[in-house]
C-alpha positions as CSV (number, residue, x, y, z in Angstrom):
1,X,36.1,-13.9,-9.9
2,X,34.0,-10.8,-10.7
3,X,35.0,-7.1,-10.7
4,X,31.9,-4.7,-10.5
5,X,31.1,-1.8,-8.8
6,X,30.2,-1.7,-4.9
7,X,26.4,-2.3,-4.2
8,X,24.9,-1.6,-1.1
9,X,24.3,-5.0,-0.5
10,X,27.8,-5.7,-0.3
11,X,28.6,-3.5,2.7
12,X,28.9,-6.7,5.2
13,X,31.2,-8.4,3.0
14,X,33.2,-5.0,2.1
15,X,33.5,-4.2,5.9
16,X,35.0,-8.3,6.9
17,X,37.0,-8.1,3.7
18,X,38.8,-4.8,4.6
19,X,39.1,-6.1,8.3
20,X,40.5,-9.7,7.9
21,X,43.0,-7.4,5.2
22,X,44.1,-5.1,7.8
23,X,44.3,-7.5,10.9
24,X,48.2,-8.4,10.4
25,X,48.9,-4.7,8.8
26,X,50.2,-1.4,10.6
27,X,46.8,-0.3,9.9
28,X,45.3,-3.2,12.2
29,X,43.9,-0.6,14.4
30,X,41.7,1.2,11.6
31,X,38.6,-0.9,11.9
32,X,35.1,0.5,10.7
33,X,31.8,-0.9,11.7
34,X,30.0,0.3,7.9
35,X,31.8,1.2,4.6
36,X,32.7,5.4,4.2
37,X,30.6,7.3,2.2
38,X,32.5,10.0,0.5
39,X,31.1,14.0,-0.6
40,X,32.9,13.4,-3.8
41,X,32.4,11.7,-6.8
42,X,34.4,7.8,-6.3
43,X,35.0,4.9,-7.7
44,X,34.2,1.8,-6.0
45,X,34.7,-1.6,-6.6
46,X,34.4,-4.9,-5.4
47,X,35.9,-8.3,-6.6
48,X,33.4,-11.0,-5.5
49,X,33.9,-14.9,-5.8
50,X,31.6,-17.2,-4.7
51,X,29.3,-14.5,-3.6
52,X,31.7,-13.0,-1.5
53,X,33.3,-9.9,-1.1
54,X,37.5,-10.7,-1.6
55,X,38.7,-7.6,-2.4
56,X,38.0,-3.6,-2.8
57,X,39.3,-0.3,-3.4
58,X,37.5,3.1,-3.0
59,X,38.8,6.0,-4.6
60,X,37.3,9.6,-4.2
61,X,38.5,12.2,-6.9
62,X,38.8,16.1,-7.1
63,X,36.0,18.2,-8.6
64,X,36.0,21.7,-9.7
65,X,35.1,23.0,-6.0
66,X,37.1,20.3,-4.1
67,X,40.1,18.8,-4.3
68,X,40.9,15.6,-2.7
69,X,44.8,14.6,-3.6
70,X,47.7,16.7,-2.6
71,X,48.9,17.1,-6.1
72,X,47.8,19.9,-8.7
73,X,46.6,17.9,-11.6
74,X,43.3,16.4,-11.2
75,X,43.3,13.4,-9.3
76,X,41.7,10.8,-6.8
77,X,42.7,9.5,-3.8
78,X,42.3,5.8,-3.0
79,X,41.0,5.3,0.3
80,X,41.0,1.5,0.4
81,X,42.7,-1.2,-0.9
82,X,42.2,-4.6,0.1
83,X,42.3,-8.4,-0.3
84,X,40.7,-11.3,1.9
85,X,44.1,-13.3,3.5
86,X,42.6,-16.0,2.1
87,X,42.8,-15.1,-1.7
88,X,46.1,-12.6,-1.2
89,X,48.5,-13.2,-3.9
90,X,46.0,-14.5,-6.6
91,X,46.0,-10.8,-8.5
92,X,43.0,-10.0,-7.0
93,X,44.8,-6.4,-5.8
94,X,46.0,-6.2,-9.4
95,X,42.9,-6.4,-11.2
96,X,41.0,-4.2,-9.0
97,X,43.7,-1.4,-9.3
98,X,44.0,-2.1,-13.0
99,X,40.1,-1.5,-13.5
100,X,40.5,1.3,-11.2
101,X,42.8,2.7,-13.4
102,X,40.5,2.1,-16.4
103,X,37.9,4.0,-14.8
104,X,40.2,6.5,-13.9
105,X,40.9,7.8,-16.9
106,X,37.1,8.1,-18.2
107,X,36.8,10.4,-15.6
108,X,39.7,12.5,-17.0
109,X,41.5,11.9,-13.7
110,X,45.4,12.2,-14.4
111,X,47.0,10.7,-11.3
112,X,45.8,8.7,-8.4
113,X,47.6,9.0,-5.0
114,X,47.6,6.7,-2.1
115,X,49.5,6.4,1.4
116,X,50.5,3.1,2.9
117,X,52.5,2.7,6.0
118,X,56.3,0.9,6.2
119,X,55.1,-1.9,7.6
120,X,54.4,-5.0,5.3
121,X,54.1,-5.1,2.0
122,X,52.2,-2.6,0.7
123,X,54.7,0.2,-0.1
124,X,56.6,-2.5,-2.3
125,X,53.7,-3.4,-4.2
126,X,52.6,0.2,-5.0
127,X,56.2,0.8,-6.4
128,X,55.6,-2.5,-8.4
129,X,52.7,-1.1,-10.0
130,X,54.1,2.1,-11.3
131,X,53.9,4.5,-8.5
132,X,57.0,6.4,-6.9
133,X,56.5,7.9,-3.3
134,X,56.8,12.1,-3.1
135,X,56.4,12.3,0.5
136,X,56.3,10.9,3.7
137,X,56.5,11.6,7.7
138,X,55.6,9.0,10.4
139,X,52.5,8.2,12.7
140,X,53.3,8.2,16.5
141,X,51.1,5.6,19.1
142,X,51.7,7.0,22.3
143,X,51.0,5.2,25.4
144,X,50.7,5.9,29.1
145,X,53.9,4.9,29.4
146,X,55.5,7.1,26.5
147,X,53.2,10.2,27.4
148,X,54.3,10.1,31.1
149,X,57.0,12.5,30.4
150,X,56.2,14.2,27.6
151,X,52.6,14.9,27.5
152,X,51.4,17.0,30.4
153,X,47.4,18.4,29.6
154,X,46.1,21.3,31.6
155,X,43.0,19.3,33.2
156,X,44.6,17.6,36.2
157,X,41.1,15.6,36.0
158,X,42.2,14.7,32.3
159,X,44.5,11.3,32.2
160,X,45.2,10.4,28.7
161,X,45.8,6.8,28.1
162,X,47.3,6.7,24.6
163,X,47.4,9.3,22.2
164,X,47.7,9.2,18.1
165,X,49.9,11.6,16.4
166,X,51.8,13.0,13.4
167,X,55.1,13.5,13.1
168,X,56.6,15.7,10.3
169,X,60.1,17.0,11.6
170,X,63.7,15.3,11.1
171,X,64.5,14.1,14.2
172,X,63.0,10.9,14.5
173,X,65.8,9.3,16.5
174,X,64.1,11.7,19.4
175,X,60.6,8.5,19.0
176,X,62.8,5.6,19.5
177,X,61.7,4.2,22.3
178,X,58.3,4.6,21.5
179,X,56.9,0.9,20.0
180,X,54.6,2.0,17.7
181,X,55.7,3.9,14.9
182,X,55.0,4.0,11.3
183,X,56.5,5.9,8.2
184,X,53.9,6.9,6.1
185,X,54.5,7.3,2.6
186,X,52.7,9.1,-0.4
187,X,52.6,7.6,-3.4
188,X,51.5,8.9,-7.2
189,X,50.6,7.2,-10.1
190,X,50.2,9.5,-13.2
191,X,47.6,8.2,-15.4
């Protein structure tokens, strides 16, 4: 397996890596068509075997005029992480974040941040790998059903079929019945 930097000619494999990663996630919804490009500076790398694409992560970090992570210190955010299913628990994730991290620093970045969802693994593996969460509030999937009661828009010709939203107050008991929703946590890694 190689790690090297994202070439255009990747996109196709980046794009079905990231997919196939997400498809049994919380994030299985977040599909993209083409790979993000990003105003800032990143770093972006692939791992590759056998010519394809098996994992990735993308991180975009601050500059003098914008920041991108939440924190003070200078930072980057990382965007995506990802690992075929079929080569998941080979170190693949590992390795990328570890040259990730290694790039990191030559850009005198001093932490990194990421958020990940409760669902599956990921949260556990970022706390494996030396970050510690600093916030978090929860992602609400709304359907028909769930908005019936609660969500009344001002266009009678408007009918809203499902609708996405954050949640940042206390009272979370209030969302139970609704199936679909997520704690999102931030993580930080100081460099």
């Amino acid at each position: 397996m190689e790690i090297r930097n994202y070439e255009e000619k990747d996109e196709k494999g980046w794009v079905r890596c990231r997919v196939l990663s997400f498809l049994d996630t919380a994030y299985y919804d977040d599909v993209h068509r083409e790979k993000e490009k990003f105003e800032n500076p990143s770093i972006e790398l692939v791992a590759v075997k056998d010519n394809q694409v098996v994992g990735l992560i993308d991180i975009e970090y601050d500059t003098e005029e914008e920041k991108v992570v939440s924190e003070e210190e200078k930072g980057g955010m990382i965007w995506h992480l990802a690992v075929h299913p079929d080569f998941q628990g080979q170190g693949i994730g590992k390795a990328l974040m570890e040259r990730a991290v290694e790039e990191a620093i030559k850009q005198n970045l001093e932490i990194l941040e990421v958020w990940t969802r409760d669902a599956g693994n990921s949260a556990d593996w970022f706390e494996k790998n030396s970050y510690r969460k600093v916030d978090e509030y929860y992602h609400l999937y709304l359907s028909d059903e769930d908005m019936a009661h609660s969500v009344q828009p001002g266009d009678k010709a408007l009918h809203p079929l499902y609708m996405f939203a954050e949640y940042t107050g206390k009272d979370i008991e209030q969302f139970d019945s609704i199936e679909r929703k997520y704690k999102c946590m931030c993580y930080i890694r100081n460099l």
